[in-house]
C-alpha positions in Angstrom: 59.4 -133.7 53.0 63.4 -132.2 53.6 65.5 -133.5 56.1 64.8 -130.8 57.9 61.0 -130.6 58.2 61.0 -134.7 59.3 63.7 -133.7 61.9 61.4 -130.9 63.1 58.2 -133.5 63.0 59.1 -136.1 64.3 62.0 -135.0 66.8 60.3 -131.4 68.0 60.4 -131.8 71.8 64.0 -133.9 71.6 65.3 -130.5 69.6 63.4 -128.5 71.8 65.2 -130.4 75.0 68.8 -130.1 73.1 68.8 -126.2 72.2 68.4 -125.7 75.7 71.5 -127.6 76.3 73.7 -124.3 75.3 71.6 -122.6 77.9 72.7 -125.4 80.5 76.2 -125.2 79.9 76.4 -121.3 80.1 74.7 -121.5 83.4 77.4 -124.3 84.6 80.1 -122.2 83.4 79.0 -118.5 85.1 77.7 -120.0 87.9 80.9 -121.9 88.9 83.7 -119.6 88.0 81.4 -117.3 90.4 79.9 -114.8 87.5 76.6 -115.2 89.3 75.4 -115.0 92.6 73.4 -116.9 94.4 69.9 -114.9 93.7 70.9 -114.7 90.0 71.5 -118.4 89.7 68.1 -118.9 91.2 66.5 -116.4 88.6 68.7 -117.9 85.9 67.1 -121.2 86.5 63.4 -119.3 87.3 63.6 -116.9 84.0 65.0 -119.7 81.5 61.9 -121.8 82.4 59.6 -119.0 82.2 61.0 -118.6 78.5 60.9 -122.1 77.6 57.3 -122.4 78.8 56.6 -119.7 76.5 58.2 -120.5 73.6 57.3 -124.0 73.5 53.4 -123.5 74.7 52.6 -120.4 73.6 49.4 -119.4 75.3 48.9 -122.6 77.6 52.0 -121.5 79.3 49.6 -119.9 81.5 48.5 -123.9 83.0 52.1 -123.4 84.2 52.1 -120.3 86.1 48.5 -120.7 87.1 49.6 -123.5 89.3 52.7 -121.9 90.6 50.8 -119.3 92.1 48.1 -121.2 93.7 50.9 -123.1 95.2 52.4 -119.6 96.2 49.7 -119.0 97.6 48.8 -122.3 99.7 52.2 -121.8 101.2 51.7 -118.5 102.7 48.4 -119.0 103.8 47.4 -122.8 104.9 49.3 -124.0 108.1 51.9 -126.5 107.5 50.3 -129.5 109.3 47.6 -129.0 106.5 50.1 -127.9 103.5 50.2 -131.4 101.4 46.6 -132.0 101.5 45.4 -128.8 100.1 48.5 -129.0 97.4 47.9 -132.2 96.6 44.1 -132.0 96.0 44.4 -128.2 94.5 47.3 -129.4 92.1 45.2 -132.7 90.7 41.7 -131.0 90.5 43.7 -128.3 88.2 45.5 -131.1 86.0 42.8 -133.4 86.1 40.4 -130.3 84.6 43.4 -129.7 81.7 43.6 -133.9 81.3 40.3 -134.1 80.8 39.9 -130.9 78.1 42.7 -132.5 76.8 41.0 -135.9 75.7 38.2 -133.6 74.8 40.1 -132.0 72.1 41.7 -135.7 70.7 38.8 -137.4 70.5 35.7 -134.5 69.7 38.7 -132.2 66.8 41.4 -134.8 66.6 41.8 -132.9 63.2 43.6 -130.3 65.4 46.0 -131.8 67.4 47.5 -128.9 69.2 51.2 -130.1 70.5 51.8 -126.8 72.9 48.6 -128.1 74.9 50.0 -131.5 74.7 53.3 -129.8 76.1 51.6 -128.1 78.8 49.7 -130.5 80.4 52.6 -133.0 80.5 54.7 -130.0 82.0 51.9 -129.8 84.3 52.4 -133.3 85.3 56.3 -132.6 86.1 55.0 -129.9 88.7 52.9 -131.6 90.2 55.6 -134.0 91.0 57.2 -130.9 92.5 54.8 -129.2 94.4 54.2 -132.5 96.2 57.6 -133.3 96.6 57.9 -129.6 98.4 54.3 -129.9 100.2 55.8 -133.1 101.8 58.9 -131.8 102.5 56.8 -128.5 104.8 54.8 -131.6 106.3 57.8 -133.6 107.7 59.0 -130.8 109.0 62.5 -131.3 106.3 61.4 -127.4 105.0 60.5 -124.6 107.8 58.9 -121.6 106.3 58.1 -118.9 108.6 56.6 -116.2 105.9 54.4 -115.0 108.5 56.4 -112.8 110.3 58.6 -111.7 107.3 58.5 -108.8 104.8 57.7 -108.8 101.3 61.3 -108.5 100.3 62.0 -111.2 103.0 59.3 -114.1 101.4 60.8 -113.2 98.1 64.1 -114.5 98.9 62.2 -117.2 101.2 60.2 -118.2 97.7 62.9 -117.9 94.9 64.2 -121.1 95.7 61.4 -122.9 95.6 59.5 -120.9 92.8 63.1 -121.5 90.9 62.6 -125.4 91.8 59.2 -125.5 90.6 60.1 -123.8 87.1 63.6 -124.7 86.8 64.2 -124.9 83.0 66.1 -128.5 83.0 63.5 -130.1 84.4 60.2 -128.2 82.7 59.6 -130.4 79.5 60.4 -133.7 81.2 62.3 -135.2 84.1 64.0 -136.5 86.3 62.8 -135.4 89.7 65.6 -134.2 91.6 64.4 -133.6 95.3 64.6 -129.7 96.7 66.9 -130.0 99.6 69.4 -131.4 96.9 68.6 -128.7 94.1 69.4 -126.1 96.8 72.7 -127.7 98.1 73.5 -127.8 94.1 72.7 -124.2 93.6 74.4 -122.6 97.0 77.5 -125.1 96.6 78.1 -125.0 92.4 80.5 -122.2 92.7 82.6 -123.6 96.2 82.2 -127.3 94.9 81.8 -127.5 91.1 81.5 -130.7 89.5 83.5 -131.6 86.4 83.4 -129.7 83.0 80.7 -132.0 81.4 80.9 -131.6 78.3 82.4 -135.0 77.5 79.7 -136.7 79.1 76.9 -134.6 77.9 78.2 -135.7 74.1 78.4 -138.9 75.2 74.8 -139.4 76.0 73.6 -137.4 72.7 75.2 -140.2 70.9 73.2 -143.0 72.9 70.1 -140.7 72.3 71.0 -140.6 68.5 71.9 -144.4 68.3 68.7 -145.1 70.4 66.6 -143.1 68.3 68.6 -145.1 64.7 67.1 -148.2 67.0 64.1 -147.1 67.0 63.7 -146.9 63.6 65.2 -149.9 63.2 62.2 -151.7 65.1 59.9 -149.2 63.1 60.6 -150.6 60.0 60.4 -154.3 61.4 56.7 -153.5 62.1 56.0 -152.3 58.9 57.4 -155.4 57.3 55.7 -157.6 60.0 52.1 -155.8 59.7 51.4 -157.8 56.1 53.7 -161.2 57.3 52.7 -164.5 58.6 51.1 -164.9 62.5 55.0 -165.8 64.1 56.2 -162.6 62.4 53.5 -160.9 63.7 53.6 -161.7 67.1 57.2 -160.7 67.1 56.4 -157.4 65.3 53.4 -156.9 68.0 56.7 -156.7 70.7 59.2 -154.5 68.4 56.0 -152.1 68.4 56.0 -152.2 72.4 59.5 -151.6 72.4 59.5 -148.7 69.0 57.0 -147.1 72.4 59.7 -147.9 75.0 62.6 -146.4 73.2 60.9 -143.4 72.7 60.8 -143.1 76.1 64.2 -143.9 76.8 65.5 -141.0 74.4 63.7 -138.6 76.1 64.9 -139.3 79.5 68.7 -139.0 78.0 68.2 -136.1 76.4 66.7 -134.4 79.4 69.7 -136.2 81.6 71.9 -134.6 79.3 70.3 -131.0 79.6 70.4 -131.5 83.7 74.1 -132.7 83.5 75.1 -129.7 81.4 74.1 -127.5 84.0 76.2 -129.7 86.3 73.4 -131.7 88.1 73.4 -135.3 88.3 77.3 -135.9 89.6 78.0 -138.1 92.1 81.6 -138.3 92.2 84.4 -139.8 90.9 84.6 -143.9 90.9 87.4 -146.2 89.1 89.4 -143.4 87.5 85.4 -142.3 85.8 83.5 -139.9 86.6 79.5 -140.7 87.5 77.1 -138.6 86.4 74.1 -140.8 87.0 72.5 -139.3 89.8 69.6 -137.6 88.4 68.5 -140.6 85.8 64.9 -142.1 84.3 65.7 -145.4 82.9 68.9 -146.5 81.5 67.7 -149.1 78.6 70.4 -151.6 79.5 69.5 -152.1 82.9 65.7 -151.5 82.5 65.3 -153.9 79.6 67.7 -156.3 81.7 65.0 -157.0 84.3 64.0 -160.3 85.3 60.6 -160.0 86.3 57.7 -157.1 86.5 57.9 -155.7 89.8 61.9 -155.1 89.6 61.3 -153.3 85.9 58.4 -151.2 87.9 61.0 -150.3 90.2 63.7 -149.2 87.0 60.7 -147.6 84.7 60.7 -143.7 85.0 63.0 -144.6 88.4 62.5 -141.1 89.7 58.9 -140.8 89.3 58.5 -144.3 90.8 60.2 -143.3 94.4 58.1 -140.2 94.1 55.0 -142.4 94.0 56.5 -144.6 96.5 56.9 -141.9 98.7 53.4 -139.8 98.4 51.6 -143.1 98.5 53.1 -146.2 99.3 54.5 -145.5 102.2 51.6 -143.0 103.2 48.9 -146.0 103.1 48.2 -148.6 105.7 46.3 -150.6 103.3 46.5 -151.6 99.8 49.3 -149.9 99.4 50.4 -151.3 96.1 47.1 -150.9 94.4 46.0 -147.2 95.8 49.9 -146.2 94.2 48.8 -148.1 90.5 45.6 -146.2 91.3 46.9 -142.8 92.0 49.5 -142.9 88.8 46.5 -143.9 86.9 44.7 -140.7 87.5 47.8 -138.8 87.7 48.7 -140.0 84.4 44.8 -138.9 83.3 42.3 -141.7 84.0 42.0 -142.8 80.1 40.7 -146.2 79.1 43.9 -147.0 77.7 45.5 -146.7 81.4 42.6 -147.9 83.3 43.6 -151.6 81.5 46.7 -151.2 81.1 47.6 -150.0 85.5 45.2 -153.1 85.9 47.4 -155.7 84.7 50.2 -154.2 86.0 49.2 -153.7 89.0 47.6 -157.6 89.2 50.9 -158.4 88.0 53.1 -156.7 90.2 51.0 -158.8 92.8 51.1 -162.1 91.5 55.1 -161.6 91.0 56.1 -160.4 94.5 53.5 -163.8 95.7 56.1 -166.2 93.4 59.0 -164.0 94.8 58.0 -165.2 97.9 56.5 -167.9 98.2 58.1 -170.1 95.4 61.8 -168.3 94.7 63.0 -169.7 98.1 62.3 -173.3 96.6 65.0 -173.1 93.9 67.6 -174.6 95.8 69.4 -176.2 92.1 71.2 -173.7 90.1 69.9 -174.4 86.6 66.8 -174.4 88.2 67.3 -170.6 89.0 68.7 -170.4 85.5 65.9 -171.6 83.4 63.3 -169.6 86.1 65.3 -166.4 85.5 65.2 -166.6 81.4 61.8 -167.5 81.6 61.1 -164.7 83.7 62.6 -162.0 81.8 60.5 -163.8 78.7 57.3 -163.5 80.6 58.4 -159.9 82.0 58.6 -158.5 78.3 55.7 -160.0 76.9 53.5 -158.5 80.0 55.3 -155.0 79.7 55.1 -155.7 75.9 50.9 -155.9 76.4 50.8 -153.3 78.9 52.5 -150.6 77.0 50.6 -151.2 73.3 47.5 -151.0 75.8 49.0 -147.6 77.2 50.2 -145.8 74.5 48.6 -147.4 70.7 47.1 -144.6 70.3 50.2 -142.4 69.3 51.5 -144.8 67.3 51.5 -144.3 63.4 52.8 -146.3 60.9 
C-alpha cells in the first residue's frame, strides 16, 4: 500500500476536513475586505455545505436536506409555543430510522461498509444539534419569526440565515456547536469587525493534529506489542487502546477547530500580547486528560455538545435530571449495546462522584490529604473513562 492510499484510508474525513480549509480562508478573506455581501456570505456558507455534503456522501446527502426541509417547514407552519417539540421529536424519529438502518447494514453486510452513509448519519447528528439549538432559541422567545405575514422573497431572507446555520460547511462533517445568535453576529459584523489574519494559528493547530495523530500511533503500536505480553502489560495496553480511541477524537475536533478558525470563527480577543482563538473548541487533550475526576472530564469531553445537552435536557427536567441527559445522549448517539453499557456506568459514575464531591471533599481539611485524593482520582478517572470508551467504541478498532 503507497503512502498515499494509507493516507487516504486511514486519514479520509481528517483530509476531507483540511481541503476545506482553503475554502475557509477564501471566505475570511472576501468576506472581510467586504468582496461579499451579507446575502452572499450566507450563501457562501449555505452552497459550500451543500457541495461538501455531496461530495463526501454522494447519494445519502439527501438524509441532509431531507431534514432541513422538514425543519423549513415546521418553522413556517407550527406555532412557536409548540416549535421545539415537533423539531425535536421530528428530527430524532428521522435519525433514529437512519441509526437504526445504519446498524442494519454493520451487522446483517458488514462486508460492505459504506463510509458516505457513515458520514451522513453522523452529519445528521450535528444538525440535529442545530435544529434544536434554533427550535429553543423560537421557544424562549431569543429568535422572533414572523413568516406569516411576509412574502416569499421576504421568508427567503428571513430563512437564509438559519438554513446557512444549519448547513454551514465548517461545521457539516463535525463540530463544534457554535450557537445562532453568535453565527449571525459573526456573519453581519466579519467585514466591520474582522478578527485577525489566522493563518498562524490555523498552522499551528495542524501541527497538534499531526503530532496527535504521530501519538496515536505511538499508543497503536504499544497495543500491538502488549496484545501477546504478560497480564501487567496488558492491562496497561487495555488503557493505551482507550486512549489510541480518545485521540482519534481529539484530532478530529482540531482539525474541524482549525477549518472554523480559518473562516475567522472561534476569536475571542486578544489576551497577554496572544491572540485567543478558542472560542468555538471540543476538547483540548491537555486539559481534558488533566481532569481529576469523572464528572469534571464529562463536563470537558465534546465541551460544546455537553452544554447543548445541558441545555435541551438538564436544565429542561425537574427530575432525574442527570440520568434522563445520559439517557437522551444514549439514543441520540443511536441506542447500541455498546452505549447502553457504557452511558450506564457513566452515568452511575457521574453520580457516585458528585455524592464524594459533596459529601466527603469538604473533610479534607490536610493538604497532602487533598494531594494523594486528587492523584488518586485522576487514576480512578482514567481507568473508568478507560472502560467506558473500549465499551463505546471496540468495535472500530482494528489492529
Amino acid at each position: 500500500m503507497s503512502l498515499l492510499e494509507w493516507l487516504w484510508d486511514d486519514h479520509q474525513l481528517l483530509l476531507q476536513q483540511s481541503f476545506s480549509i482553503p475554502f475557509g480562508f477564501l471566505f475570511y478573506f472576501l468576506a472581510a475586505n467586504g468582496f461579499l455581501s451579507l446575502r452572499c456570505r450566507y450563501l457562501y456558507m449555505c452552497i459550500g455545505g451543500c457541495i461538501l455534503a455531496v461530495v463526501t456522501m454522494g447519494i445519502y446527502s439527501i438524509l441532509l436536506f431531507t431534514s432541513v426541509f422538514m425543519f423549513v417547514v415546521l418553522v413556517c407552519t407550527v406555532d412557536w409555543r409548540y416549535i421545539h417539540t415537533w423539531v425535536l421529536g421530528v428530527q430524532m424519529l428521522w435519525q433514529t430510522l437512519w441509526h437504526i438502518f445504519l446498524q442494519y447494514k454493520e451487522f446483517h453486510q458488514p462486508q460492505h461498509f459504506n463510509l458516505r452513509l457513515v458520514l451522513a448519519v453522523s452529519s445528521l447528528m450535528l444538525i440535529t444539534q442545530r435544529v434544536t439549538s434554533v427550535s429553543m432559541d423560537i421557544q424562549d422567545r431569543r429568535l422572533i419569526l414572523t413568516l406569516n405575514r411576509l412574502s416569499l422573497s421576504q421568508s427567503y431572507e428571513v430563512l437564509l440565515p438559519i438554513i446557512s446555520y444549519i448547513l454551514n460547511f465548517t461545521t457539516l462533517l463535525g463540530g463544534p456547536l457554535c450557537m445562532f445568535a453568535h453565527f449571525v453576529s459573526f456573519i453581519e459584523g466579519i467585514d466591520v469587525n474582522s478578527p485577525p489574519n489566522p493563518s498562524s494559528v490555523v498552522i499551528f493547530k495542524l501541527l497538534q493534529v499531526f503530532l496527535l495523530e504521530c501519538l496515536r500511533y505511538s499508543f497503536l503500536q504499544f497495543v500491538k506489542y502488549a496484545y501477546n505480553s504478560n497480564l501487567a502489560y496488558g492491562v496497561i495496553g487495555m488503557w493505551a487502546m482507550a486512549m489510541v480511541l480518545r485521540l482519534h477524537y481529539y484530532a478530529h475536533w482540531q482539525i474541524s477547530e482549525c477549518l472554523n478558525n480559518a473562516a475567522g470563527f472561534g476569536f475571542c480577543g486578544a489576551k497577554s500580547g496572544y491572540t485567543d482563538w478558542s472560542g468555538l473548541s471540543d476538547g483540548d487533550f491537555w486539559v481534558t486528560e488533566s481532569s481529576v475526576c469523572i464528572s469534571q472530564f464529562a463536563r470537558r469531553w465534546n465541551a460544546t455538545t455537553a452544554s447543548w445537552l445541558r441545555r435541551l435536557v438538564y436544565k429542561r427536567c425537574k427530575y432525574f435530571s442527570l440520568l434522563l441527559t445520559f439517557g437522551f445522549s444514549l439514543w441520540w448517539h443511536g441506542l447500541r449495546i455498546g452505549h447502553c453499557i457504557g452511558f450506564s456506568i457513566w452515568a452511575v459514575t457521574v453520580n457516585i462522584d458528585k455524592y464524594i464531591e459533596r459529601n466527603w471533599l469538604p473533610k479534607l481539611s490536610v493538604g497532602w490529604m487533598k494531594s494523594i485524593y486528587v492523584s488518586l482520582s485522576w487514576i480512578i478517572t482514567q481507568i473508568i473513562i478507560a472502560c467506558i470508551v473500549i465499551t463505546l467504541e471496540l468495535r472500530v478498532v482494528q489492529l
